[in-house]
Structures are given as structure tokens and as C-alpha cells.
VOPAGU-2260 file (C-alpha; in pm, 1 decimal, decimal comma):
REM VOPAGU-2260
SITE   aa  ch    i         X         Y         Z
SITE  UNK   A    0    -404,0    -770,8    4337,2
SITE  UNK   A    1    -139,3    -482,9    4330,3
SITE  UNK   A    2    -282,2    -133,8    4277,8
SITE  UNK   A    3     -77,9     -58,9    3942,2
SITE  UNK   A    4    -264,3    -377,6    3794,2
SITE  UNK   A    5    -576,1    -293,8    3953,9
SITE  UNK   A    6    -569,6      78,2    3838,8
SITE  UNK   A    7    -459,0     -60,7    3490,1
SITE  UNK   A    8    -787,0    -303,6    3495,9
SITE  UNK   A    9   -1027,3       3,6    3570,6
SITE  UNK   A   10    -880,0     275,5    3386,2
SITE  UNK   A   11    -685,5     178,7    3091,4
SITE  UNK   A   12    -744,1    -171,7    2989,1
SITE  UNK   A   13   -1001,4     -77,2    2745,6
SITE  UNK   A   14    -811,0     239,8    2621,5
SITE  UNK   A   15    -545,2     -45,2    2515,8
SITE  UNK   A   16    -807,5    -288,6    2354,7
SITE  UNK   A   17    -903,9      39,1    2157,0
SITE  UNK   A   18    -566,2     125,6    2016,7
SITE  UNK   A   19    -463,8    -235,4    1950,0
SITE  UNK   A   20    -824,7    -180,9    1729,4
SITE  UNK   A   21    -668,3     116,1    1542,8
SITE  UNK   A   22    -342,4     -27,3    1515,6
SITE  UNK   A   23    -464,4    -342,3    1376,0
SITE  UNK   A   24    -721,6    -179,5    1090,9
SITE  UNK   A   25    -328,5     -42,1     984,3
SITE  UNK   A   26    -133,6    -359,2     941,3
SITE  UNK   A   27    -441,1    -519,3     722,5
SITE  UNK   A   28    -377,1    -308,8     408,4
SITE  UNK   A   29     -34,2    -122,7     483,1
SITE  UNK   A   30     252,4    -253,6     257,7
SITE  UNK   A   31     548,6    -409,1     465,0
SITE  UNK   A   32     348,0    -493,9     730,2
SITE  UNK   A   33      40,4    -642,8     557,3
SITE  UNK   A   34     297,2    -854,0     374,8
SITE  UNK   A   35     308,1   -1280,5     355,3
SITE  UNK   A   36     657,3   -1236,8     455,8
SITE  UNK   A   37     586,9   -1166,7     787,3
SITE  UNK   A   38     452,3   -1446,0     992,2
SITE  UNK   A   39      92,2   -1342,2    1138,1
SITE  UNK   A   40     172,5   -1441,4    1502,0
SITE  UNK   A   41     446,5   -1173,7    1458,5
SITE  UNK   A   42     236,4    -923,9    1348,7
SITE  UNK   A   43      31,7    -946,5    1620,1
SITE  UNK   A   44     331,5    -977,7    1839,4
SITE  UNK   A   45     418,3    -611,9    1699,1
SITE  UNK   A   46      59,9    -503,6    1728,7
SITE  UNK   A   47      69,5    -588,9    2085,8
SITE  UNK   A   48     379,3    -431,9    2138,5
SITE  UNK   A   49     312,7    -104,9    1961,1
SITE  UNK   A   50      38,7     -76,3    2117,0
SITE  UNK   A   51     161,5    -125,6    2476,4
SITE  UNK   A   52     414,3     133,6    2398,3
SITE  UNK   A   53     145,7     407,5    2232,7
SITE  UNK   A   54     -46,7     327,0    2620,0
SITE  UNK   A   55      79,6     599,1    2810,4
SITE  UNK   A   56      47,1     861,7    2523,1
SITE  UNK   A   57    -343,8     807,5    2472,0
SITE  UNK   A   58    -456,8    1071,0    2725,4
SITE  UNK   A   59    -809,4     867,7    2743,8
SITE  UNK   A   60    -912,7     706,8    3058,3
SITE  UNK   A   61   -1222,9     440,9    3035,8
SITE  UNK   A   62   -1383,2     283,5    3313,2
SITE  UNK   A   63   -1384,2    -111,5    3294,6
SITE  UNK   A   64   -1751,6     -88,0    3326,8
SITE  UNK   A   65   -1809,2     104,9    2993,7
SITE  UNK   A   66   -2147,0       1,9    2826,3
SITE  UNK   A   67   -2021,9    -336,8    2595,2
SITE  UNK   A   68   -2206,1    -182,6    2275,3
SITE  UNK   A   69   -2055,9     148,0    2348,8
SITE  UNK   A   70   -1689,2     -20,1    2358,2
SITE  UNK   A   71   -1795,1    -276,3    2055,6
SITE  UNK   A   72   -1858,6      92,2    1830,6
SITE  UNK   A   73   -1589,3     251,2    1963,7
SITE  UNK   A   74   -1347,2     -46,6    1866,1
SITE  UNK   A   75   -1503,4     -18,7    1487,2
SITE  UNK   A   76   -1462,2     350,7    1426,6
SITE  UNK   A   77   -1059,7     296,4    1584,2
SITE  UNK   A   78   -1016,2       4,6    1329,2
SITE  UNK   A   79   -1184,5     217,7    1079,4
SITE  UNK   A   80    -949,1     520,7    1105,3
SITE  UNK   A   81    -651,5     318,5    1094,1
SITE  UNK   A   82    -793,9      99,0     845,6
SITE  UNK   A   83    -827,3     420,2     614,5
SITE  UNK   A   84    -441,2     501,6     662,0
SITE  UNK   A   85    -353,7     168,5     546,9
SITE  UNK   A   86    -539,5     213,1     244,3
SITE  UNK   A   87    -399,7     544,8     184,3
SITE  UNK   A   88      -3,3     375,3     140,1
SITE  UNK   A   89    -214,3     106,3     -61,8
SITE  UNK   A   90    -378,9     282,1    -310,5
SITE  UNK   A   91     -82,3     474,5    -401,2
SITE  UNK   A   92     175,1     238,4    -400,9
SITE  UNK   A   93     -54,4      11,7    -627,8
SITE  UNK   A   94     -15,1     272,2    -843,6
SITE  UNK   A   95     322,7     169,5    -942,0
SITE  UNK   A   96     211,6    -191,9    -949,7
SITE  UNK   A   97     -44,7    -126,1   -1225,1
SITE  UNK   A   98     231,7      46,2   -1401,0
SITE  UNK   A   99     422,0    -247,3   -1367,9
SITE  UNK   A  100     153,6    -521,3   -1476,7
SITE  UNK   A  101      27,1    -229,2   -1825,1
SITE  UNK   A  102     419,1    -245,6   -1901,4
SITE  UNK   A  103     433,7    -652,3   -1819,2
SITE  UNK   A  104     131,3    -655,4   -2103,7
SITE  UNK   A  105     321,7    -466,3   -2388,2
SITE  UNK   A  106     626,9    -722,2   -2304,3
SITE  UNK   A  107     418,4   -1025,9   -2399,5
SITE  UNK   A  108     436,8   -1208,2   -2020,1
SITE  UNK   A  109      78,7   -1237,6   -2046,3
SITE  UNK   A  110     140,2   -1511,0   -2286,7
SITE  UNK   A  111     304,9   -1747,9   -2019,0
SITE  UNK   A  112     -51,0   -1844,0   -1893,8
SITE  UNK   A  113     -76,4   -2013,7   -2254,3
SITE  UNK   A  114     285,3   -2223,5   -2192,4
SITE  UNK   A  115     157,5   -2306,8   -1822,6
SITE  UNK   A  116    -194,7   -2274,6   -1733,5
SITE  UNK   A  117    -143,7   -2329,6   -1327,8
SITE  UNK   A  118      -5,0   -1966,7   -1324,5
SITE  UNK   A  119    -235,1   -1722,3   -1224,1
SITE  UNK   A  120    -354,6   -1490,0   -1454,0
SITE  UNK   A  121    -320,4   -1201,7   -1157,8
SITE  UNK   A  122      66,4   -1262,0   -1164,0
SITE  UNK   A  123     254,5   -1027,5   -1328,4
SITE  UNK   A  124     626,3   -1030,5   -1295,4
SITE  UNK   A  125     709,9    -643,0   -1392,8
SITE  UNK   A  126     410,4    -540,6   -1128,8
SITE  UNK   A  127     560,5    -719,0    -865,0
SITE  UNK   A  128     921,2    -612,9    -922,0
SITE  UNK   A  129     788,9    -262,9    -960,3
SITE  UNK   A  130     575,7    -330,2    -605,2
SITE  UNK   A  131     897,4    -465,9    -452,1
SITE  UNK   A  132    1077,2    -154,5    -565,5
SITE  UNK   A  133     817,4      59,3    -411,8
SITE  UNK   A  134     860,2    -132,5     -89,1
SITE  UNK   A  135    1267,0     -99,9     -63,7
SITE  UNK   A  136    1231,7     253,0    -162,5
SITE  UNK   A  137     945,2     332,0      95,8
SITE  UNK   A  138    1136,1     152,7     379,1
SITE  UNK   A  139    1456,8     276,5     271,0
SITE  UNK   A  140    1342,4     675,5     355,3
SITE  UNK   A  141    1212,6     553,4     665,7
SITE  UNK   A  142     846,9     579,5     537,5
SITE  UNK   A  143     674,7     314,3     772,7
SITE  UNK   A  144     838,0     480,5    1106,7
SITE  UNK   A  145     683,1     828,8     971,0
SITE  UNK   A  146     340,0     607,1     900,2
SITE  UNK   A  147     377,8     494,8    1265,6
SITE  UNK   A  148     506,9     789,7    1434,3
SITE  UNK   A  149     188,3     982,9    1263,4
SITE  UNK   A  150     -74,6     723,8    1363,8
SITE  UNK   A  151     121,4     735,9    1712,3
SITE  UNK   A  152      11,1    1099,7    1692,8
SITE  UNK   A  153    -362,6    1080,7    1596,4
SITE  UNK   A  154    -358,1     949,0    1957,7
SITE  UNK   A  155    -355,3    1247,0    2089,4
SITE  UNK   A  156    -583,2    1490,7    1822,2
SITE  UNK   A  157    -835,4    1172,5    1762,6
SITE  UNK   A  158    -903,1     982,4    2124,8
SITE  UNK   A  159    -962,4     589,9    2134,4
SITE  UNK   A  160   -1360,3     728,4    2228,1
SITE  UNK   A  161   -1365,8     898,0    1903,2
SITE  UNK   A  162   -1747,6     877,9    1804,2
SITE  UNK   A  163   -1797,1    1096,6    1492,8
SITE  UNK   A  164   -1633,5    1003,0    1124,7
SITE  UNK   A  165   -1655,6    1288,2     810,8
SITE  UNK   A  166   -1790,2    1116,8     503,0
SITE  UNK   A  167   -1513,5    1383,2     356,1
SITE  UNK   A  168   -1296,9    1120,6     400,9
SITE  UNK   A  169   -1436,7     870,5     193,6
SITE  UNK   A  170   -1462,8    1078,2     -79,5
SITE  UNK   A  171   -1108,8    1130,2     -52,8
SITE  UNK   A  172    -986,1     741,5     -22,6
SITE  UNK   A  173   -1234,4     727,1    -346,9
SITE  UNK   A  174   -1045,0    1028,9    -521,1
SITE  UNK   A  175    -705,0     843,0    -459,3
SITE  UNK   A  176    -826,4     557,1    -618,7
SITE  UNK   A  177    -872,7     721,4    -877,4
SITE  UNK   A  178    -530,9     806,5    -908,7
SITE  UNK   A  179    -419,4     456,6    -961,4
SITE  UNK   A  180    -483,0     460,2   -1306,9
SITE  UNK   A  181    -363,3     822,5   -1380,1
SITE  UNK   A  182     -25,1     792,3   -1204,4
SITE  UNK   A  183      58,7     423,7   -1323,9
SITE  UNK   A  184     -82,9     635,6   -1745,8
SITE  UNK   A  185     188,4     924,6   -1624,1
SITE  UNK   A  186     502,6     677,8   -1621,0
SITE  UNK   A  187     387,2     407,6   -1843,6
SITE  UNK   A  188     308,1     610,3   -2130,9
SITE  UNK   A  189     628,1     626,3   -2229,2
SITE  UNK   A  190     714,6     273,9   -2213,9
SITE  UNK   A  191     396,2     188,3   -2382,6
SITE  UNK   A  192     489,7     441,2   -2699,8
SITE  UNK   A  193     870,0     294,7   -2740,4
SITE  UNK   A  194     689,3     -65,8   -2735,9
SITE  UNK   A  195     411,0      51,0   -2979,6
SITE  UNK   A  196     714,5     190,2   -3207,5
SITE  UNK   A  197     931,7    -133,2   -3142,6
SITE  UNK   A  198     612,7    -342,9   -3286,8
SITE  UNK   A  199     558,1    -123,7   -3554,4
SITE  UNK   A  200     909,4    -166,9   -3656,1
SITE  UNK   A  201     889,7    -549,4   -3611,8
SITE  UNK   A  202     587,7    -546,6   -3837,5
SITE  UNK   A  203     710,0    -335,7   -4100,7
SITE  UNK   A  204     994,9    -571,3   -4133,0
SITE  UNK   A  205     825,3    -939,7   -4097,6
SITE  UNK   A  206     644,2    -712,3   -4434,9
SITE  UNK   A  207    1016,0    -680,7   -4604,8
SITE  UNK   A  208    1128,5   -1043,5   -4508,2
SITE  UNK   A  209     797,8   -1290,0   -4506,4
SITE  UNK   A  210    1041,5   -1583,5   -4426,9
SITE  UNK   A  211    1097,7   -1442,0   -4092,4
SITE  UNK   A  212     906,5   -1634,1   -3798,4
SITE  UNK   A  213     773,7   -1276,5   -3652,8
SITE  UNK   A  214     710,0   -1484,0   -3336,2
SITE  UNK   A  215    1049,8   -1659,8   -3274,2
SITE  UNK   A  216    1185,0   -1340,7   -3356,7
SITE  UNK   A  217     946,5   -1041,6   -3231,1
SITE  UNK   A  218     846,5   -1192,1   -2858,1
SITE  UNK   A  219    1244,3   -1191,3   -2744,5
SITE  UNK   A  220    1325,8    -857,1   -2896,8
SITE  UNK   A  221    1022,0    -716,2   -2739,6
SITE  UNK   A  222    1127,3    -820,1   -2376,6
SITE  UNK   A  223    1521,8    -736,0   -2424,6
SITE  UNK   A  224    1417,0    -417,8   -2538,2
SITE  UNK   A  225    1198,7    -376,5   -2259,5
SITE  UNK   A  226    1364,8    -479,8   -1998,3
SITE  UNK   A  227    1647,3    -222,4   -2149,5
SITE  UNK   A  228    1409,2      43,5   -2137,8
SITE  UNK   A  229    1308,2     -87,4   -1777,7
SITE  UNK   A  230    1648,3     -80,9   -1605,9
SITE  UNK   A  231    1726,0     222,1   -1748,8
SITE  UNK   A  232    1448,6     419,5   -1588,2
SITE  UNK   A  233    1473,3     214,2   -1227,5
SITE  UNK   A  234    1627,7     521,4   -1067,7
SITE  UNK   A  235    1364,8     800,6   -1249,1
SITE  UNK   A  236    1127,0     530,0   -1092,9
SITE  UNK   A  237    1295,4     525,7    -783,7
SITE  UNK   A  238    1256,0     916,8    -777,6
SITE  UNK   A  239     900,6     898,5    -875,4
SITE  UNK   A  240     818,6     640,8    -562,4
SITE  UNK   A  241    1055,7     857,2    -282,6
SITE  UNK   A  242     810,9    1189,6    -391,1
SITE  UNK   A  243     514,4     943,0    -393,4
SITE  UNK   A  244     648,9     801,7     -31,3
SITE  UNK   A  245     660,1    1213,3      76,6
SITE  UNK   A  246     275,2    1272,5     -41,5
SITE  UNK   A  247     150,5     978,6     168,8
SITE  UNK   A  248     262,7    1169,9     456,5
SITE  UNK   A  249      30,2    1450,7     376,7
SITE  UNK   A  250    -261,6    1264,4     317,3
SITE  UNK   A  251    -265,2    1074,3     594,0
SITE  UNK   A  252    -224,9    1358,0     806,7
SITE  UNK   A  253    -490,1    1531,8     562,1
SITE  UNK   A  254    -686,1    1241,4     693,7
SITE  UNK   A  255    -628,8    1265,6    1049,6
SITE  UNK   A  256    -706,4    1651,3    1033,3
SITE  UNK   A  257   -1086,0    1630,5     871,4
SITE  UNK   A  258   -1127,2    1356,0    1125,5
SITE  UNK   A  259   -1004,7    1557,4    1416,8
């Protein structure tokens, strides 16, 4: 056996088992790379890869005959950590997918489960085209090389033998879920008033002109209003996902830092 390989075996085999662990708790929940559209024996084609490349920054050196529960934990707590970034980017970018789906309910597309019941009641065409926007805005500002390039990092500040996690920072993944629902309330509300006004208005006149079908009528004004309303605040939506994309940054490395 050549030395290199043999050295590799003894010292650093394990150290790369470890950060393929960490690497992999990442791509479970991470948008873009936790996405359908990329095959899974690719992903773990870039796992493998990433990881092979991160290799000679872990500092870490484990010898091949580390106690087997001692590498089992150790494997855990790595997927754990990178697990929690993932989550991080998913939490907040669901954010703008609940906007999307509380905006899809004021345009009536909850009613196409009634026309065809085989669609799923969880689809929601505004949340996904909001999600998708999210996506091409996060990739677009380079947001999953800086999500990379920081986990690349915690390399160095958290080693692969990491043994200790702060319960600090599950009580902040729980506080960002929490913001779900207040960020996706911030930039629906006012999409949910002009909708509330445009009913109103429908209402008042189905009142002035019974012989008016309200719902022939009222359903397709609702959604070309909406979808007005929609495209006309893609770019403030835009704006609101790029500052979004910059405060994932910090709370991952906010992360990192009470873990370190």
C-alpha cells in the first residue's frame, strides 16, 4: 500500500466520514440543493466532492482506531450542526412561501381542489412562484457559495470531534420559526387589504345589480386584480428576499459562533 493512502487510512479517513456527516445534515433542508430537481446520486456526487475538497482545511487528525460509539456520536452532532444551517435558509425562505400560499387564498385558487380533487390541497401556485422567486434571487447574489464558503469555515472554529452543542441554539431555530408567520403578515398585509377592499366592492355591487352572477363575475376579477397587484410588487419582493438572503448570513454565522 503506498504511504499517502496508508497515512490517509490512519489519520484522516474518519475526519472525511465526519465532514461528509456535516455536509450532508446541509443538503437535507437547504433550498437549491435539497431540491427534486437535482437527481440524488448527484447530490451525493457533490457531497463527496465538497467534502474531499473541505479535507485538507479540517485541521483534525483521527486515528482509524477511534472507539466506533465515539465516531457514531461524533458523526450525529456534525450532521446536527449542519443540519441546523439548513434549516436556518429554510425557515426563512418559507417565509415568503407562506406569503405566497395567504395571498394564493384571497385569490380564490383554493377553490381548484373543488374542480379537480387529485390536486393536493398543499399546492399552492402563488407559494411556489413566490418560493421559486426566492430561489433565483438567493442564487442570483451568490447566496449558496456564501452558505458553503461559511460552513467551509466552521471547519476550522467547530472541529469534526466537536462534542458539546448549546441548547441556545435551539431556542434560536425555534425563534426563527416564529418569524415565518410575522414576515410572510409584513408583506401580505397589504395584498390581503386591496383584496378585502376589491370584495367589498364586488359585494356592494352584486347589492346594486342582483342579476349579476357574483361568481362568474367576482372569481376572475379577483385573480386579474391580483395577479396585477402581484407583478407589480415582484421587484419590492425581490428586494425584500436579497435583504432576507443578507440576514441568513448572520445567523448562520450567529449559529456557528454560540456553537464555537
Amino acid at each position: 500500500m503506498p504511504p499517502e493512502l496508508a497515512n490517509f487510512l490512519e489519520t484522516k479517513f474518519l475526519v472525511w466520514l465526519l465532514i461528509i456527516s456535516r455536509i450532508s445534515g446541509l443538503f437535507i433542508l437547504m433550498p437549491f440543493f435539497s431540491g427534486d430537481f437535482i437527481p440524488n446520486n448527484l447530490k451525493i456526487m457533490i457531497i463527496l466532492f465538497i467534502s474531499w475538497l473541505v479535507l485538507p482545511v479540517a485541521p483534525t487528525v483521527l486515528p482509524l482506531d477511534t472507539n466506533l460509539f465515539m465516531v457514531v456520536v461524533m458523526s450525529l452532532i456534525n450532521f446536527i450542526i449542519g443540519f441546523l444551517i439548513g434549516a436556518i435558509v429554510f425557515v426563512l425562505f418559507s417565509s415568503i412561501q407562506f406569503l405566497g400560499e395567504v395571498f394564493g387564498l384571497q385569490l380564490g385558487f383554493a377553490v381548484a381542489t373543488l374542480f379537480d380533487p387529485q390536486i393536493s390541497e398543499e399546492t399552492n401556485i402563488i407559494g411556489q412562484l413566490l418560493y421559486m422567486l426566492g430561489i433565483y434571487v438567493f442564487v442570483a447574489i451568490k447566496g449558496p457559495h456564501l452558505i458553503l464558503g461559511t460552513i467551509i469555515g466552521s471547519f476550522q472554529t467547530i472541529p469534526v470531534n466537536f462534542f458539546r452543542l448549546n441548547n441556545m441554539v435551539f431556542y434560536d431555530i425555534v425563534k426563527l420559526g416564529g418569524r415565518i408567520f410575522r414576515i410572510g403578515m409584513e408583506l401580505g398585509i397589504p395584498l390581503i387589504a386591496f383584496m378585502i377592499i376589491v370584495t367589498f366592492i364586488i359585494g356592494i355591487l352584486s347589492r346594486l345589480m342582483p342579476q349579476m352572477n357574483l361568481f362568474m363575475v367576482g372569481l376572475p376579477l379577483k385573480v386579474l386584480v391580483g395577479i396585477l397587484m402581484l407583478l407589480g410588487l415582484l421587484p419590492v419582493i425581490a428586494e425584500v428576499v436579497s435583504g432576507l438572503s443578507t440576514e441568513i448570513i448572520k445567523e448562520v454565522e450567529k449559529v456557528l459562533k454560540n456553537l464555537g
